[in-house]
N, C-alpha and C positions, 0 to 999 in steps of 0.2 A: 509413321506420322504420330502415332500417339506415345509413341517413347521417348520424340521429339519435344510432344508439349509437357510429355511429365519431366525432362531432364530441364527447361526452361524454366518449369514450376517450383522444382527442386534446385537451380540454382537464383532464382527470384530469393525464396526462403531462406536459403544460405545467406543471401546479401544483406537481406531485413533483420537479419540475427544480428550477422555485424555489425551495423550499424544502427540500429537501435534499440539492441537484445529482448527484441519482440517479434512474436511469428503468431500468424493463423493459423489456428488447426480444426477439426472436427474429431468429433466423437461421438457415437451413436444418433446422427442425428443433430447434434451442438453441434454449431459453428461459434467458436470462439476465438477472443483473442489473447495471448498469454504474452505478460510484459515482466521483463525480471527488474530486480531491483539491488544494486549489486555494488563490491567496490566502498567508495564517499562518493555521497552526492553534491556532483557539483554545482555550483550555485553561481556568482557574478565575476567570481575568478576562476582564472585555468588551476588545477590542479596540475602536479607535476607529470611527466608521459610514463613512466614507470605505476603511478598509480591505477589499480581500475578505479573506475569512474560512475556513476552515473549523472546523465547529462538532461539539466531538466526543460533545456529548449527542442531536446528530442521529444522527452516524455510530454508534453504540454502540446504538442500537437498531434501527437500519438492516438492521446487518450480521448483529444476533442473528435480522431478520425473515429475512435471504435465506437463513441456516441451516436456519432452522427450516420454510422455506416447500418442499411437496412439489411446486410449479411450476417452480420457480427451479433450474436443473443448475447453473450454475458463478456466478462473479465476476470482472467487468472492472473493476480501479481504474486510474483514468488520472489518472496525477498531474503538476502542472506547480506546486510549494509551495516558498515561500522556507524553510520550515521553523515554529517556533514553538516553542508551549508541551510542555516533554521528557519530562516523563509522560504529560500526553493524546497525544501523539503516539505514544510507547509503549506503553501500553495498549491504542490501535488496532492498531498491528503486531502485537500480541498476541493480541487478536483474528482478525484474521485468516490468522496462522500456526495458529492454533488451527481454523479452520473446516476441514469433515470435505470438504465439497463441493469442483471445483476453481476454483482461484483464480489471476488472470493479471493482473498488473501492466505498465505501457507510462506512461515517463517522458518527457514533452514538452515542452519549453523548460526546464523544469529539476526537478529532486527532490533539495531542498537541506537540510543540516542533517541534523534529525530526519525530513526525507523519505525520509532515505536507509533506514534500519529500515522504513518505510513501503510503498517502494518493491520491499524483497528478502524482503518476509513472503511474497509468493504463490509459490505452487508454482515459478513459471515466472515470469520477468521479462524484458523488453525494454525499449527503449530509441532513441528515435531518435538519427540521428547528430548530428545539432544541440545535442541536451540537453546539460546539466552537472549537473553534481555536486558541490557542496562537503562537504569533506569537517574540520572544526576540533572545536576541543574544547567542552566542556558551558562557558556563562557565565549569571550568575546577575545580574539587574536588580536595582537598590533597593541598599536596606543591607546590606553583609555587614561582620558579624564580623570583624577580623584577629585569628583563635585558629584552632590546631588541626582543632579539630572542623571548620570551614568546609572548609576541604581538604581532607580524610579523606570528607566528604557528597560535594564534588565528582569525587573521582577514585574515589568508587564509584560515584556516576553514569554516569562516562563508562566505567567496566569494565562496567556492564548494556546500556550500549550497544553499544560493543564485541564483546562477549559475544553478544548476538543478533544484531549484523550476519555475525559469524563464524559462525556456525551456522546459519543461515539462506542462505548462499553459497559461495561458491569462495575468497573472498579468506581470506589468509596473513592470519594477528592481525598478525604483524611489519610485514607490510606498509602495513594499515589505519592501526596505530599511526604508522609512520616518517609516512605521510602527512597523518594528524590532527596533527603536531606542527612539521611542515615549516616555517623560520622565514622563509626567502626567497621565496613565493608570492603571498602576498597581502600589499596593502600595510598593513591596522590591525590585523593580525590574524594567528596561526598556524595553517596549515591548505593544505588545496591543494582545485585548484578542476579537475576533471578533465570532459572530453569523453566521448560518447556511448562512441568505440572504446576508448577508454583506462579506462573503467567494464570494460567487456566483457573488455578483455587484460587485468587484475588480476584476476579471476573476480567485479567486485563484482554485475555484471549479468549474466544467463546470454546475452545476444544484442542484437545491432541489429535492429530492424524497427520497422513501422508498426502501425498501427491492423487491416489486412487478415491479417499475421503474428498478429497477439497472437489475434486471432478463431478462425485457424485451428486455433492451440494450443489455446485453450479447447473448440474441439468436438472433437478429437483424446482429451482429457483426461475431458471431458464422457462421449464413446463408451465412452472403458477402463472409465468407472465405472460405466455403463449393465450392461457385460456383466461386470466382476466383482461386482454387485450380482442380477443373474441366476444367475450361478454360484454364490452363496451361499445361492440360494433353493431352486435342484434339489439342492445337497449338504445342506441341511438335516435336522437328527436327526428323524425319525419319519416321513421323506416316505414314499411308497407308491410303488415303482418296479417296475417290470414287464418 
């Protein structure tokens, strides 16, 4: 019987990876949820099937269940995304800057573009030393316009992004911008393409570490909210204290 309900449980798990490379786990106690971030994020068009993906009508209900769920203490995203589509990608950071619970992010092989917002939503973010980061301006596929209005949508694009990478981190606007706009880094494109330590020395990442790091943050995190969640229960108006 009970090998029965662990082969169910373990192929539940299996399933929920599949499809939407997010799984429940526990750890010392933590009951978490770990949601990858992977592929291009796909946004109001299909991406081709050869591409991975990430799919943000998965993720967008995903993140409102691990809110909303009384099982669930914190959130692991582990991102490794070339970037993608700049509102669903943002929308998602928004979401999860927004969740009450905490929240730990860890960027591996790389969290590029609109990863970057992605990347510096959670509470606390890491970064292994290997990873990169690109870091260029908002570009628009298909037809555009040469008028006004087309440049005025893009460079208030790229201030909402801006805008919440800066608030969300350590790093200087001045700084973000001079490197969003850097013309000698990469070769088709303007923009710079920064390493794990070099995220961390601009304050875009709060740390280097691994998977064992970001864990221990998240039950660290997990703990504070345990006991200032308790502390608001005995200081409650009308309790009976003796």
């Amino acid at each position: 019987m009970e090998e029965s309900i662990r082969n169910r449980g373990e192929k539940a798990a299996e399933e929920e990876i599949e499809k939407d490379g997010a799984v429940t786990a526990e750890r010392e106690g933590l009951r978490f949820r770990c949601m990858t971030v992977i592929g291009q994020i796909e946004g109001h068009y299909y991406l081709p099937e050869n591409q991975k993906a990430t799919k943000y009508e998965h993720m967008i209900p995903a993140l409102t269940e691990a809110e909303q769920s009384e099982e669930i203490e914190g959130l692991l995203i582990l991102l490794n995304t070339v970037g993608g589509d700049v509102e669903a990608g943002l929308a998602l950071a928004e979401l999860i800057a927004g969740m009450s619970k905490p929240t730990v992010s860890l960027v591996l092989g790389g969290g590029h573009s609109i990863g970057v917002p992605l990347a510096v939503a959670a509470r606390r973010s890491f970064i292994v030393p290997s990873a990169t980061m690109t870091l260029h301006p908002v570009r628009i596929n298909g037809l555009v316009l040469g008028v006004p209005q087309s440049f005025l949508y893009l460079r208030r694009m790229q201030d909402r992004i801006v805008d919440f990478v800066v608030r969300h981190s350590r790093v200087r606007e001045e700084e973000l911008r001079r490197l969003i706009l850097q013309t000698d880094e990469l070769a088709n494109d303007t923009g710079t393409i920064i390493d794990g330590r070099e995220a961390v020395k601009i304050g875009l990442i709060d740390g280097i570490g691994g998977l064992s790091d970001a864990l221990a943050v998240l039950k660290e995190l997990a703990a504070r909210e345990r006991r200032e969640k308790k502390g608001r229960k005995l200081n409650a108006p009308g309790r009976r204290r003796q």
